[in-house]
PADREN-109722 format. One record per residue (C-alpha): x, y, z; residue number from 1; residue in one letter. Coordinates in Angstrom, 2 decimals, decimal comma. Layout:
        c1        c2        c3    nr   rest
         X         Y         Z   NUM      A
...
***
This chain:
        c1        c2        c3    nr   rest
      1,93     10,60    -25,68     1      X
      1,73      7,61    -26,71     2      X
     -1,30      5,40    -26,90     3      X
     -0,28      2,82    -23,99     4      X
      1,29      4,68    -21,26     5      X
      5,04      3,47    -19,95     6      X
      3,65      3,46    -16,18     7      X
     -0,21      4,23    -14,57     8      X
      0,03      6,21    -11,40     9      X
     -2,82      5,27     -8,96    10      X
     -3,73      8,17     -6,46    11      X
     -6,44      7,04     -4,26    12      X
     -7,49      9,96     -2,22    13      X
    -10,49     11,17     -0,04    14      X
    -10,94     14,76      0,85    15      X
     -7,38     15,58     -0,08    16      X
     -7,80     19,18     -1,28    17      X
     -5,07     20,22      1,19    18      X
     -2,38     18,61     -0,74    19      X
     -3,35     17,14     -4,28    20      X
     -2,73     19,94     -6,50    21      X
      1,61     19,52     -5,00    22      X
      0,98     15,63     -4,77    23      X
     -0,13     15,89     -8,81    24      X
      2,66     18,44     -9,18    25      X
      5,10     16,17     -8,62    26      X
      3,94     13,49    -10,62    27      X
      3,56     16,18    -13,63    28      X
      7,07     16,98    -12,97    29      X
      8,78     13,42    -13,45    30      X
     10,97     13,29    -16,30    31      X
      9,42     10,02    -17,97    32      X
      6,90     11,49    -19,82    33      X
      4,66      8,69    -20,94    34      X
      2,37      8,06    -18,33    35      X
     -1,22      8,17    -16,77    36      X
     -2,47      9,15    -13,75    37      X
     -5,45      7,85    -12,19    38      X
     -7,13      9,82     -9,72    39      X
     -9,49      7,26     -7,66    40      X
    -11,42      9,50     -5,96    41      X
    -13,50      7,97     -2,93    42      X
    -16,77     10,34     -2,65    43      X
    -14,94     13,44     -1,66    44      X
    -16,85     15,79     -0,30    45      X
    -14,45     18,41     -0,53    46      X
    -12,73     20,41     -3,73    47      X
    -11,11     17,89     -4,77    48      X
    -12,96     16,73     -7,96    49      X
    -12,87     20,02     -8,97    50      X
     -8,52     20,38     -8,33    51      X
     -7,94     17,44    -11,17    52      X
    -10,41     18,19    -13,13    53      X
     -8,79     22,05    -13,46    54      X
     -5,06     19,79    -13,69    55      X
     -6,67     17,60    -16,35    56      X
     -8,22     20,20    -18,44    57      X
     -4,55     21,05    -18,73    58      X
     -2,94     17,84    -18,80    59      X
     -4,70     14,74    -20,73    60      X
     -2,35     12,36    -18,99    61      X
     -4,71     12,70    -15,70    62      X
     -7,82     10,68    -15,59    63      X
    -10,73     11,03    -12,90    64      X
    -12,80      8,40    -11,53    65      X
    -15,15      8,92     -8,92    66      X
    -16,30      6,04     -6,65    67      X
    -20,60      6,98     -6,18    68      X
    -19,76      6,31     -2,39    69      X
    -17,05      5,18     -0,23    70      X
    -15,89      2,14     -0,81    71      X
    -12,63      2,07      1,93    72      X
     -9,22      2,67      1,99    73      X
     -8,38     -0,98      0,45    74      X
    -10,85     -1,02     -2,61    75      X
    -10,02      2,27     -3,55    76      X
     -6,43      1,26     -3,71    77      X
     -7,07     -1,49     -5,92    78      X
     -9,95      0,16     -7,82    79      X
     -6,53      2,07     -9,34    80      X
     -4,70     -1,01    -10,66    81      X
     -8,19     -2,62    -12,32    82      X
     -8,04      1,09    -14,79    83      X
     -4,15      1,05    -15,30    84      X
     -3,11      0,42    -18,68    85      X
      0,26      0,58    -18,86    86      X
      2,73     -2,40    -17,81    87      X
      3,95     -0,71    -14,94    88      X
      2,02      0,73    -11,79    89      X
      2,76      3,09     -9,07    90      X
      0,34      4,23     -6,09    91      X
      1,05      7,57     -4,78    92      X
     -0,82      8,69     -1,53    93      X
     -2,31     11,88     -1,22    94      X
      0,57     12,83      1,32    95      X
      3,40     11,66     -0,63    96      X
      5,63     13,83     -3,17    97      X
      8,28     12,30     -5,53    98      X
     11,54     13,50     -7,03    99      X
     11,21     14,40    -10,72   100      X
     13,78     10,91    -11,58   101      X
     11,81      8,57     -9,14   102      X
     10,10      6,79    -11,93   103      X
     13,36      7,02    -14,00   104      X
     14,94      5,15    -11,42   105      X
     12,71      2,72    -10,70   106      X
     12,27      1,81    -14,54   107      X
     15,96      1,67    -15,04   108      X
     16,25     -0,85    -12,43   109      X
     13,61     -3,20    -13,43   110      X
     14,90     -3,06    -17,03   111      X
     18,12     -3,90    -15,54   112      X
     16,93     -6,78    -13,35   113      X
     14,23     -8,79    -15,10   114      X
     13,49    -11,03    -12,19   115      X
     12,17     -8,15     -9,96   116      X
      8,86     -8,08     -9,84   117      X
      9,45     -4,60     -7,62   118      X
     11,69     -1,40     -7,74   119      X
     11,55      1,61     -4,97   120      X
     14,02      4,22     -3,77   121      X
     14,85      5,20     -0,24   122      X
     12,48      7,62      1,62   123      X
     12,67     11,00      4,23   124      X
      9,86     12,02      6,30   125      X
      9,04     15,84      5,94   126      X
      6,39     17,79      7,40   127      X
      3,34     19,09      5,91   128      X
      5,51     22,17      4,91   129      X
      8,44     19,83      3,44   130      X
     11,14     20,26      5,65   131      X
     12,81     16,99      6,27   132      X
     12,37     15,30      9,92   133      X
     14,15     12,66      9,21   134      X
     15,49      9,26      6,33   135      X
     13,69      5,77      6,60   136      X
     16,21      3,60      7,40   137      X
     14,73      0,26      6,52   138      X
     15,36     -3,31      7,85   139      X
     17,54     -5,88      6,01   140      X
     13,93     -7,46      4,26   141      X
     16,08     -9,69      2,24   142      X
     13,65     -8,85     -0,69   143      X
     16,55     -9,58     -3,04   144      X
     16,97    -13,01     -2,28   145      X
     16,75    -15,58     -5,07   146      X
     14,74    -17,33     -2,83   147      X
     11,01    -17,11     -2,26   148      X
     11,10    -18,51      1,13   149      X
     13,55    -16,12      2,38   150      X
     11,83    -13,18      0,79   151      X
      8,69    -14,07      2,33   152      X
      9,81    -14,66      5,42   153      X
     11,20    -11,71      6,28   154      X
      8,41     -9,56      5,49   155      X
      5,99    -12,24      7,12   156      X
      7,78    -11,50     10,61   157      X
      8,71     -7,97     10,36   158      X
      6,67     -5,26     10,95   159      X
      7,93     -2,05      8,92   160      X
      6,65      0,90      7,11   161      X
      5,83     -0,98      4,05   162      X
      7,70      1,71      2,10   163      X
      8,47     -0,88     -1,13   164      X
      4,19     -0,35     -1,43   165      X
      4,97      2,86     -3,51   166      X
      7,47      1,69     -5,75   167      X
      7,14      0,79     -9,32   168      X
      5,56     -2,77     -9,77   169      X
      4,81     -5,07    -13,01   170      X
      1,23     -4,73    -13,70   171      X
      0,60     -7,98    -14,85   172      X
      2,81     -9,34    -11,84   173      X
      0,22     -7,30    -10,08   174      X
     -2,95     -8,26    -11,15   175      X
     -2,07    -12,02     -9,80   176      X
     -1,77    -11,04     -5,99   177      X
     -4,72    -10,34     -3,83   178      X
     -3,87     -6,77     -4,04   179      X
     -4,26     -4,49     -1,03   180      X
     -5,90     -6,76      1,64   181      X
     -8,87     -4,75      2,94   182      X
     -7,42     -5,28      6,93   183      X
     -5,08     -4,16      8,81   184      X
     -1,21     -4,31      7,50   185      X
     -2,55     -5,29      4,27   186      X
      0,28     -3,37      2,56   187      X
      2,52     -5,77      4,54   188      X
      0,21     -8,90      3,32   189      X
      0,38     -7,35     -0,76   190      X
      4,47     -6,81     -0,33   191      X
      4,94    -10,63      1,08   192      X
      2,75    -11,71     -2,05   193      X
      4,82     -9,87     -4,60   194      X
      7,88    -11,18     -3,22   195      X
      6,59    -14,77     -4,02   196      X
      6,28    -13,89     -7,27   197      X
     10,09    -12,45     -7,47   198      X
     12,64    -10,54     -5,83   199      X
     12,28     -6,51     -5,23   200      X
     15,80     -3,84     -6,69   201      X
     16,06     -1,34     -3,84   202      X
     17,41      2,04     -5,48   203      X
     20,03      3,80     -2,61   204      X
     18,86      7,40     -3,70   205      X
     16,50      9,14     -1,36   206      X
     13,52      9,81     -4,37   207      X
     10,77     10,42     -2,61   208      X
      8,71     11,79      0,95   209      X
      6,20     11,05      2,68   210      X
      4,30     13,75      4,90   211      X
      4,32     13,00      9,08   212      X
      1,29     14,55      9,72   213      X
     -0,22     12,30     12,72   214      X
     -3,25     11,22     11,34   215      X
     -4,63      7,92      9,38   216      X
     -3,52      4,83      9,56   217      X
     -0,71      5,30     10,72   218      X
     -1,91      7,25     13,49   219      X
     -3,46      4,07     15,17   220      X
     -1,69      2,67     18,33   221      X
     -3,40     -1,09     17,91   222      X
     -4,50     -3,32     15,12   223      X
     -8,22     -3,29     16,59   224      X
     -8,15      0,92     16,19   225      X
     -6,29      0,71     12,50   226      X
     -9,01     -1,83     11,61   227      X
    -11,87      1,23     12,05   228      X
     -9,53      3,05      9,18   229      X
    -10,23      0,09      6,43   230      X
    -14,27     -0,18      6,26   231      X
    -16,85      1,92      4,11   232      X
    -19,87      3,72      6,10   233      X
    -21,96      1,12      7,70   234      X
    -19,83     -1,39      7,29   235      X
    -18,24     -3,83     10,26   236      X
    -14,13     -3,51     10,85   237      X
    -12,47     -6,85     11,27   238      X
    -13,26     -8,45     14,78   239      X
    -10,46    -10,42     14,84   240      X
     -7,23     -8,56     12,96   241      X
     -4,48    -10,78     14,27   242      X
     -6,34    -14,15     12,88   243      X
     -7,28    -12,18      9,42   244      X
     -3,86    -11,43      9,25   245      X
     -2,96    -14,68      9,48   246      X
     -5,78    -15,74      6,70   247      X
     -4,60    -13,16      4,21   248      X
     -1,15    -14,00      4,36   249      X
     -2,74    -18,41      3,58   250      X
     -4,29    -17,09      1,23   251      X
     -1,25    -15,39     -0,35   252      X
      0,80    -18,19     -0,44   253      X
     -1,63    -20,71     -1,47   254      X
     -2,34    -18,47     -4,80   255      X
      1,38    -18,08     -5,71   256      X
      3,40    -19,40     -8,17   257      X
      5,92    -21,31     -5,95   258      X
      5,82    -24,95     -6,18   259      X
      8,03    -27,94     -4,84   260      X
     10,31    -27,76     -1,71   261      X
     10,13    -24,07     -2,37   262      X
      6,62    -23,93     -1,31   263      X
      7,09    -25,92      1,46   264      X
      9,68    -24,02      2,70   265      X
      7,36    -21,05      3,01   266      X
      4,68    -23,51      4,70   267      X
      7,59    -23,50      7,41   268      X
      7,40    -19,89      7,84   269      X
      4,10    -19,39      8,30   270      X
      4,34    -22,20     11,28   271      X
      7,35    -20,21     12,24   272      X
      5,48    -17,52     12,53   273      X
      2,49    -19,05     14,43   274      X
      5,13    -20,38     17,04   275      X
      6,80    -16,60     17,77   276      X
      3,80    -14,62     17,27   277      X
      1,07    -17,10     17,91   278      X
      0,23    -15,13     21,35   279      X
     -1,19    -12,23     19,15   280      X
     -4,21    -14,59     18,07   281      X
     -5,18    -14,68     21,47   282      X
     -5,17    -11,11     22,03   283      X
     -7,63    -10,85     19,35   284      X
    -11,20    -12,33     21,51   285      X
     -9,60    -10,87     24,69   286      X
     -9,74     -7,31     23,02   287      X
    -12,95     -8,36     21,77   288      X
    -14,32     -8,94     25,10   289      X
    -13,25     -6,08     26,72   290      X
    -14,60     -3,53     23,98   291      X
    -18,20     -4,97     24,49   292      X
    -17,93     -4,71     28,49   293      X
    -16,41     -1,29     27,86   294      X
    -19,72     -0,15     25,23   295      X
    -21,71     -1,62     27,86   296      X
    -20,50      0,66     30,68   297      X
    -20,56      3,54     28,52   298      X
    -24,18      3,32     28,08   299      X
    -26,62      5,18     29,92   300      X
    -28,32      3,76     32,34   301      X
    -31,98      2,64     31,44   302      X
    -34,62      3,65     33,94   303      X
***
């Protein structure tokens, strides 16, 4: 292998000894061979230190870092791109596998298309045994428009899987955004960041799957329950996850490179978006309200 890898592979995990050693597999398997993977590893309590460090004693490509104590879901994702070396970067979850060509495919694309900033494949949902449930069919996103309004706002308005999140990015491209916003539908925030920096090359092949097991993030049926998901131990979850939303996705646009009418035009979209969806914010200290009277009446009674 070569000194600088072609792509780092970030794999954020937390007790993930169920399905790490096939997650790492997979990666092991893929037919570009010059690569890293770094295994950010959140204070497992579990086996899993000691599955990668059996993998790595075998494999030098596979690096271990171990955060002391848990720092979240979001600053262990981005705790992966500050170690990457190599000028590409791919997260894999702990419940994702991908085909052996996935980062073939994505590579070939970007090399292709020098404007992207972004390259993914298709997806199918499996279950924890792999047998397929069913494809991701994903929304026209528009995330190969040559224009950064348009590109932003369709993943501004959308709500989606946030599939693109897994594909193979440009480091450097990367290392500009926010990175994973530490809030709910922060993937979504990253995604509409990156595609104010450039457009995304969608790849038609079905490359890689992601595990439906029920449980997560994903799992959560509001923003105020997927906000519990995103803090450390002793930390507070986001009060108010409609109006941090909205903040994350200011602050996205006022860091990126767009300038002129261009930027303006994606000043429109955000006040698009606060005219269609603007009812959400006030959802946010209803919510509020109603979990404090609803601690209160859970608490027993003082004599």
């Amino acid at each position: 292998m070569s000194d600088v890898p072609r792509v780092s592979i970030g794999v954020p995990v937390r007790n993930g000894e169920r399905r790490l050693h096939s997650v790492l597999e997979s990666i092991r398997s893929q037919t570009v061979r010059e690569l890293e993977v770094i295994v950010c590893d959140n204070a497992s309590t579990d086996r899993t230190e000691a599955i990668v460090r059996e993998l790595a004693a075998t494999d030098s490509r596979i690096r271990y870092h171990r955060n002391p104590e848990n720092i979240g879901i979001a600053r262990n994702f981005n705790r992966a791109i500050e170690l990457a070396r190599a000028p590409l970067f791919k997260w894999v979850a702990d419940d994702h596998w991908c085909a052996p060509d996935f980062l073939a495919a994505c590579i070939d694309a970007l090399e292709a298309e020098p404007a992207a900033v972004l390259a993914y494949p298709l997806a199918r949902g499996v279950d924890p045994d792999g047998r397929w449930l069913f494809d991701f069919h994903e929304q026209n996103l528009h995330t190969d428009s040559a224009w950064a309004h348009e590109r932003f706002r369709y993943l501004l308005c959308c709500r989606h899987p946030c599939l693109q999140q897994f594909g193979v990015m440009r480091t450097e491209v990367l290392r500009r955004t926010g990175g994973q916003a530490n809030c709910p539908h922060g993937d979504n925030v990253l995604l509409a960041e990156l595609a104010l920096h450039g457009p995304f090359a969608r790849i038609e092949d079905r490359l890689w799957y992601r595990i439906e097991h029920g449980q997560g993030v994903n799992s959560a049926r509001s923003l105020q329950a997927m906000a519990a998901h995103f803090v450390a131990p002793g930390e507070q979850h986001v009060r108010y996850p409609h109006f941090r939303l909205l903040y994350e996705h200011a602050a996205a646009l006022r860091r990126a490179p767009v300038r002129g009418t261009e930027r303006a035009r994606c000043w429109f979209q955000m006040l698009r978006w606060l005219w269609q969806y603007g009812g959400r914010l006030a959802m946010d200290p209803i919510l509020r309200v109603g979990a404090v009277v609803t601690r209160a009446h859970r608490q027993p009674a003082r004599n």
